[in-house]
C-alpha positions in Angstrom: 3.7 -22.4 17.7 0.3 -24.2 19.2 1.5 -22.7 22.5 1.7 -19.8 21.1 -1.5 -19.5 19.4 -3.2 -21.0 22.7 -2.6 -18.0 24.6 -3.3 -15.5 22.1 -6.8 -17.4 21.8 -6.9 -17.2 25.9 -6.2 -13.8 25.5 -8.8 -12.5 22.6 -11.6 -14.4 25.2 -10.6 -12.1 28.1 -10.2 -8.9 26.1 -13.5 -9.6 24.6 -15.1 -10.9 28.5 -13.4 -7.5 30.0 -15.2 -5.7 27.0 -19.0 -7.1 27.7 -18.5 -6.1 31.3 -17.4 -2.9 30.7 -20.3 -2.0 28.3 -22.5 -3.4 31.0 -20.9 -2.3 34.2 -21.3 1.6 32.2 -25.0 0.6 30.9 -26.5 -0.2 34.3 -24.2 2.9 36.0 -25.7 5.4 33.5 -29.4 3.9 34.4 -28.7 4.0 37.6 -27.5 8.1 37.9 -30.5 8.8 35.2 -32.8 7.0 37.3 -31.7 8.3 40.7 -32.4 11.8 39.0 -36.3 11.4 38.6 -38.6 13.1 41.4 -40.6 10.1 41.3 -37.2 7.3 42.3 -36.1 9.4 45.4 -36.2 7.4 48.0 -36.1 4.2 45.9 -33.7 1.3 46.5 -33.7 0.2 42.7 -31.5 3.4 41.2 -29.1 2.3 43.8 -29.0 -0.8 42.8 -28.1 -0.1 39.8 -25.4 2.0 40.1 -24.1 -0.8 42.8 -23.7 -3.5 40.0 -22.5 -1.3 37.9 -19.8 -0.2 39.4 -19.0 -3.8 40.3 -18.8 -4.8 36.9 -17.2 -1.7 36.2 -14.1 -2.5 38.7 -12.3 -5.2 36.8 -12.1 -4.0 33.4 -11.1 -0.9 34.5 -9.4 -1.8 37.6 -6.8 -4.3 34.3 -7.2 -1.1 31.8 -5.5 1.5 34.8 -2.6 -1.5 35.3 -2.0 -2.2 31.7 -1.8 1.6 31.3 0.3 2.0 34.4 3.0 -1.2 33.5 2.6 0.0 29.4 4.5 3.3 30.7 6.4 2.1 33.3 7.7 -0.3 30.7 8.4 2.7 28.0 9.7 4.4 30.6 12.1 1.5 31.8 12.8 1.0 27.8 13.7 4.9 27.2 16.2 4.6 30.4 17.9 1.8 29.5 18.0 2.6 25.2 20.7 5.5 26.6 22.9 2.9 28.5 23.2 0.9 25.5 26.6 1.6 23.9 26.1 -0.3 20.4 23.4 -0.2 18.0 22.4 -3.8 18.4 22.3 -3.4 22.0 18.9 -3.6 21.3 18.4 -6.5 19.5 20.1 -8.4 22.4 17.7 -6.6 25.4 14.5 -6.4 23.4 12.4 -8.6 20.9 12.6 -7.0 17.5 11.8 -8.5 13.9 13.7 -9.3 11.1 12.4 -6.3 9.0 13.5 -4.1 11.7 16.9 -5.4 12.6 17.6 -5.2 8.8 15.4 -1.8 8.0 17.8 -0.2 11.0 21.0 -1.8 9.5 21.0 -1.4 6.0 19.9 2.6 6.4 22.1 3.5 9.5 24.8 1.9 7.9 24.5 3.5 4.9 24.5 6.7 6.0 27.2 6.3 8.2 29.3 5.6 4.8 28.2 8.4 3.2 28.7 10.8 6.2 32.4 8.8 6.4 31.5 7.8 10.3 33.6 4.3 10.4 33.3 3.8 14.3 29.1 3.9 13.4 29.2 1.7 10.7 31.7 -0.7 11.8 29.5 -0.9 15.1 26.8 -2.9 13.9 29.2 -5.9 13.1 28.3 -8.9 15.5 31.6 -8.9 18.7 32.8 -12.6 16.9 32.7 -10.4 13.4 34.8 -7.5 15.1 37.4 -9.7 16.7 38.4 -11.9 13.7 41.9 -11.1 12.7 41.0 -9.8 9.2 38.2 -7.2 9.7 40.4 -4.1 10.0 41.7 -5.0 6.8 38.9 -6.0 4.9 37.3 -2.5 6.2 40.1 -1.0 4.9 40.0 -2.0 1.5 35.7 -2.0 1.8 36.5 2.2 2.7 38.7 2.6 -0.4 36.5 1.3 -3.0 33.5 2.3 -1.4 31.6 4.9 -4.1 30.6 7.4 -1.6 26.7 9.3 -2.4 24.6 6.1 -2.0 22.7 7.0 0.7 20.5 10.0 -0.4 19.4 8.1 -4.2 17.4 5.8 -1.8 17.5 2.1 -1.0 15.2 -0.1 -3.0 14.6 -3.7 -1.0 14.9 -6.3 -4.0 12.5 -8.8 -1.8 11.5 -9.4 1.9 14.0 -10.1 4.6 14.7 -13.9 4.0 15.5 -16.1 7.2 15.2 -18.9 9.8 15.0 -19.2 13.1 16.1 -22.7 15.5 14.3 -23.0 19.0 16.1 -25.3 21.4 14.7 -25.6 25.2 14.1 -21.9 26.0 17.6 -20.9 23.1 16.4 -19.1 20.3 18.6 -18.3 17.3 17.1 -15.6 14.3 18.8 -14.8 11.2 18.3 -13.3 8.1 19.4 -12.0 4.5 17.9 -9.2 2.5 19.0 -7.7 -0.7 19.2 -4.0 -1.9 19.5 -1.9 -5.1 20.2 1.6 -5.5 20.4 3.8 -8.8 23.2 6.7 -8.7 24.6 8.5 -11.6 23.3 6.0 -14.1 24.9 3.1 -12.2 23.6 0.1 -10.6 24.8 -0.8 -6.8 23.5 -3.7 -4.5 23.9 -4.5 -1.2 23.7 -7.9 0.2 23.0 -7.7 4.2 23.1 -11.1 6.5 22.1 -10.3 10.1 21.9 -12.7 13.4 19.6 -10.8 15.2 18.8 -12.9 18.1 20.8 -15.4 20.3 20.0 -15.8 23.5 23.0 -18.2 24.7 25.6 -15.9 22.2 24.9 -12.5 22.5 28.3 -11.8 20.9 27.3 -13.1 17.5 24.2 -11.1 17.6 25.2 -8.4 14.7 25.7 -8.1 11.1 27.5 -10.9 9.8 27.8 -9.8 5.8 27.8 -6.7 4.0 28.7 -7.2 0.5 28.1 -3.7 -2.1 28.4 -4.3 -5.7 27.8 -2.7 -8.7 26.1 -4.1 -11.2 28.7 -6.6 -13.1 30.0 -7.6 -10.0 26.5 -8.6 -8.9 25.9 -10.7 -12.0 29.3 -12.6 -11.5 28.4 -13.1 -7.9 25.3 -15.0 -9.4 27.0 -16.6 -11.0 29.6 -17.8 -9.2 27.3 -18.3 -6.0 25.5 -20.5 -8.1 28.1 -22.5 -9.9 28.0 -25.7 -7.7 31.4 -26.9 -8.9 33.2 -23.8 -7.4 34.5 -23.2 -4.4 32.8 -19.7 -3.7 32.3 -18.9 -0.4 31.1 -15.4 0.3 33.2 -12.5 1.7 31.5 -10.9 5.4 32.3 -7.5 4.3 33.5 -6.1 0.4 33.3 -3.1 -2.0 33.5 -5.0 -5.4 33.7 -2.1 -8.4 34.3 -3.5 -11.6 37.3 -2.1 -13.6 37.0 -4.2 -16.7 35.4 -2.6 -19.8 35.6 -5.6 -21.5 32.5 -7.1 -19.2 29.1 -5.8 -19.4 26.1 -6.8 -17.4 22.5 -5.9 -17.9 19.6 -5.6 -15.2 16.3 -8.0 -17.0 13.2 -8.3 -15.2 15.2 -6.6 -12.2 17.9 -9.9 -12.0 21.5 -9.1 -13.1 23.0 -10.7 -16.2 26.2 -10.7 -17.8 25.6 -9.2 -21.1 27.5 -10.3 -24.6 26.4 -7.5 -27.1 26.2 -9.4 -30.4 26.4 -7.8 -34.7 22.9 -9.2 -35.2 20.1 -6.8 -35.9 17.5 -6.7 -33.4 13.8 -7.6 -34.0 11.0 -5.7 -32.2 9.0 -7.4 -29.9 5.8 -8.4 -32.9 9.0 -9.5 -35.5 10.8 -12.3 -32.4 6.7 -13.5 -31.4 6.1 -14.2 -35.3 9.7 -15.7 -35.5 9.4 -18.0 -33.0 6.0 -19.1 -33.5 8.0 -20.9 -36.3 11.1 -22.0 -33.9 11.1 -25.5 -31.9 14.4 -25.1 -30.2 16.8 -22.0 -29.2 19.2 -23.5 -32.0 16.6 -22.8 -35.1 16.3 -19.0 -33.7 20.5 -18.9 -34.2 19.7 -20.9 -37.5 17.0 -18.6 -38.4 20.0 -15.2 -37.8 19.2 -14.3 -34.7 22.4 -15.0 -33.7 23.5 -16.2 -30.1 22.0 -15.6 -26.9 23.2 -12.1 -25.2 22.3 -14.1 -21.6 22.5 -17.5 -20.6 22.0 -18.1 -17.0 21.3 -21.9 -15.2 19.8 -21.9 -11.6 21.7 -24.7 -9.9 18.0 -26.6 -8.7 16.0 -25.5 -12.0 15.9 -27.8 -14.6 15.2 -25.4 -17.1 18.0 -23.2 -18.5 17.3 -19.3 -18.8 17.6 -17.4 -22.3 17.7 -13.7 -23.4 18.1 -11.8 -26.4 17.8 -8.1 -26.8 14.9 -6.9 -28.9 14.6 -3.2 -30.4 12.8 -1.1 -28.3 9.5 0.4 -29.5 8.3 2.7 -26.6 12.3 4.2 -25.5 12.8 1.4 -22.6 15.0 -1.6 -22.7 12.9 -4.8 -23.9 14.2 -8.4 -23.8 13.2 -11.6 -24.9 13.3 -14.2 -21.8 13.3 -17.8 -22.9 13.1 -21.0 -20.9 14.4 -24.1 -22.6 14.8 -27.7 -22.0 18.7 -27.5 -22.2 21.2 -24.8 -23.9 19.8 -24.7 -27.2 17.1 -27.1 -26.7 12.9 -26.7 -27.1 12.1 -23.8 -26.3 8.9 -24.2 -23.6 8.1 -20.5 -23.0 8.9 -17.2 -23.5 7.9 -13.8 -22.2 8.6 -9.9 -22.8 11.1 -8.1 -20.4 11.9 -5.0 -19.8 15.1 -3.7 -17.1 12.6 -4.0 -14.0 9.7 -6.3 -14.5 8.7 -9.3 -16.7 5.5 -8.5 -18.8 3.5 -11.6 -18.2 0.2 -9.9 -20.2 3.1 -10.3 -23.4 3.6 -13.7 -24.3 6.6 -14.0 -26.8 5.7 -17.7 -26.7 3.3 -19.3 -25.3 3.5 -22.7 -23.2 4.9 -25.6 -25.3 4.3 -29.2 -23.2 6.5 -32.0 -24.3 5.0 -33.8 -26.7 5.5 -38.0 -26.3 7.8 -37.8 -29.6 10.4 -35.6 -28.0 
């Protein structure tokens, strides 16, 4: 990375030099011809001069501005040429330097429309070679093609975060992957796409490809959290799946844009002002069930958090969803903060409660 930022230091400094004699090659050129014009120069050495040393200074910069130009599109050129020999889509992420947001921007919406439009060969393309030539991925396509909703495409793809990564360097081998994730809304139902992409190795060009494509509605998604994070289990995610689910019996609810498995409880709901007043008066999770609230509707434990994540519905006041989000010390423990949700974002202005530090009697 010094390396790196060494030449692009070297190169600022000779942009910048090629730019000072430039102004001044054109400066003492312009002089020159204005001078040379006057009755009163003819026959004078010193508009000649002029012009002289500047076109001397003029003949580097633009003598490295005419190659640049020249190699620039002899490059696109070269580029356009060889784009039609390439007979896969990541072709080009083998033969030319591309980022992660564009290896996965390219994927996720030529794949997707490829499913919509029903164009297998397209979609199955972008697959890394090693992907392709496993023994199971004409059947898992299969059964991905029979579940798969169909529409997706044209409600628009919603990036959940930034293209996630990492990249090894080794002696001249470079190896780039990354993970993004995906919503999209359609007819009142939740979908989201996890993508994995290697999109440069330069000693494996086979693997270079997607490597997962996992759609899910938006139960399925919450049990996937779930289970991904569950550290006893033995979860280890699929390369390519339609999961729909087909149980009535499990609900799930987006909060603050994160899936959750939902349990709908008989309790009354308070508004957002009655659950702040209530648990102004509450220590632990366990006084607000005490207190009949009732149980948590959410409960949710990030493997490397300590804290443990709460949520309880709350009666909406201005027609959206609102939830109460509640970190606590352990499963029905003190309570150390709360905050108003709604389906898509966390209202941070809204404190339900506000910051409790343990105290040294606790």
């Amino acid at each position: 990375m010094t390396l790196v930022f060494m030449y692009l230091g070297l190169m600022i400094v000779a942009i910048a030099i090629l730019a000072i004699l430039f102004i001044l090659g054109l400066t003492f050129l312009i002089v020159g011809l204005v001078k040379k014009g006057k009755v009163k120069n003819r026959g004078k050495k010193a508009p000649l001069v002029f012009i002289i040393v500047g076109i001397v200074f003029l003949v580097l910069p633009v003598g490295c501005g005419t190659v640049a130009l020249l190699s620039g599109a002899t490059s696109s050129v070269k580029t356009a040429i060889q784009r039609r020999l390439y007979e896969h889509p990541t072709d080009r992420w083998k033969k030319e330097w591309v980022t992660d947001n564009s290896a996965a921007d390219e994927a996720i919406h030529t794949m997707l429309e490829a499913a919509d439009n029903g164009d297998r060969e397209l979609f199955e393309s972008f697959f890394s070679e090693e992907i392709q030539n496993r023994p199971d991925f004409e059947q898992r396509m299969e059964r991905f093609w029979k579940k798969y909703p169909g529409g997706l495409y044209r409600e628009g793809i919603k990036p959940e975060n930034g293209v996630s990564g990492g990249a090894s360097y080794d002696h001249g081998s470079v190896v780039k992957d990354g993970y993004a994730t995906y919503s999209i809304e359609s007819g009142g139902q939740w979908y989201f796409i996890s993508l994995e992409l290697h999109y440069q190795d330069t000693d494996h060009p086979e693997k270079v490809g997607v490597t997962g494509f996992i759609l899910g509605d938006l139960v399925r998604r919450a049990l996937l959290l779930e289970e991904a994070n569950d550290v006893t289990s033995e979860y280890e995610m699929s390369y390519i799946d339609c999961q729909i689910n087909n149980d009535p019996s499990i609900e799930a609810k987006r909060i603050g844009g994160i899936p959750r498995i939902w349990n709908e409880t008989p309790e009354q709901k308070l508004t957002k002002e009655e659950m702040r007043d209530l648990l102004s008066s509450c220590y632990s999770v366990q006084d607000l069930i005490d207190k009949g609230v009732g149980e948590p509707n959410a409960e949710f434990k990030m493997s490397n958090a300590t804290g443990y994540e709460v949520y309880y519905g709350l009666k909406s006041s201005d027609g959206r969803e609102q939830f109460l989000h509640i970190t606590a010390e352990k499963p029905r423990g003190r309570i150390i903060y709360g905050y108003l949700c709604y389906e898509d974002e966390t209202d941070y202005d809204f404190e339900m409660c506000p910051f409790r530090p343990l105290e040294n009697n606790d």
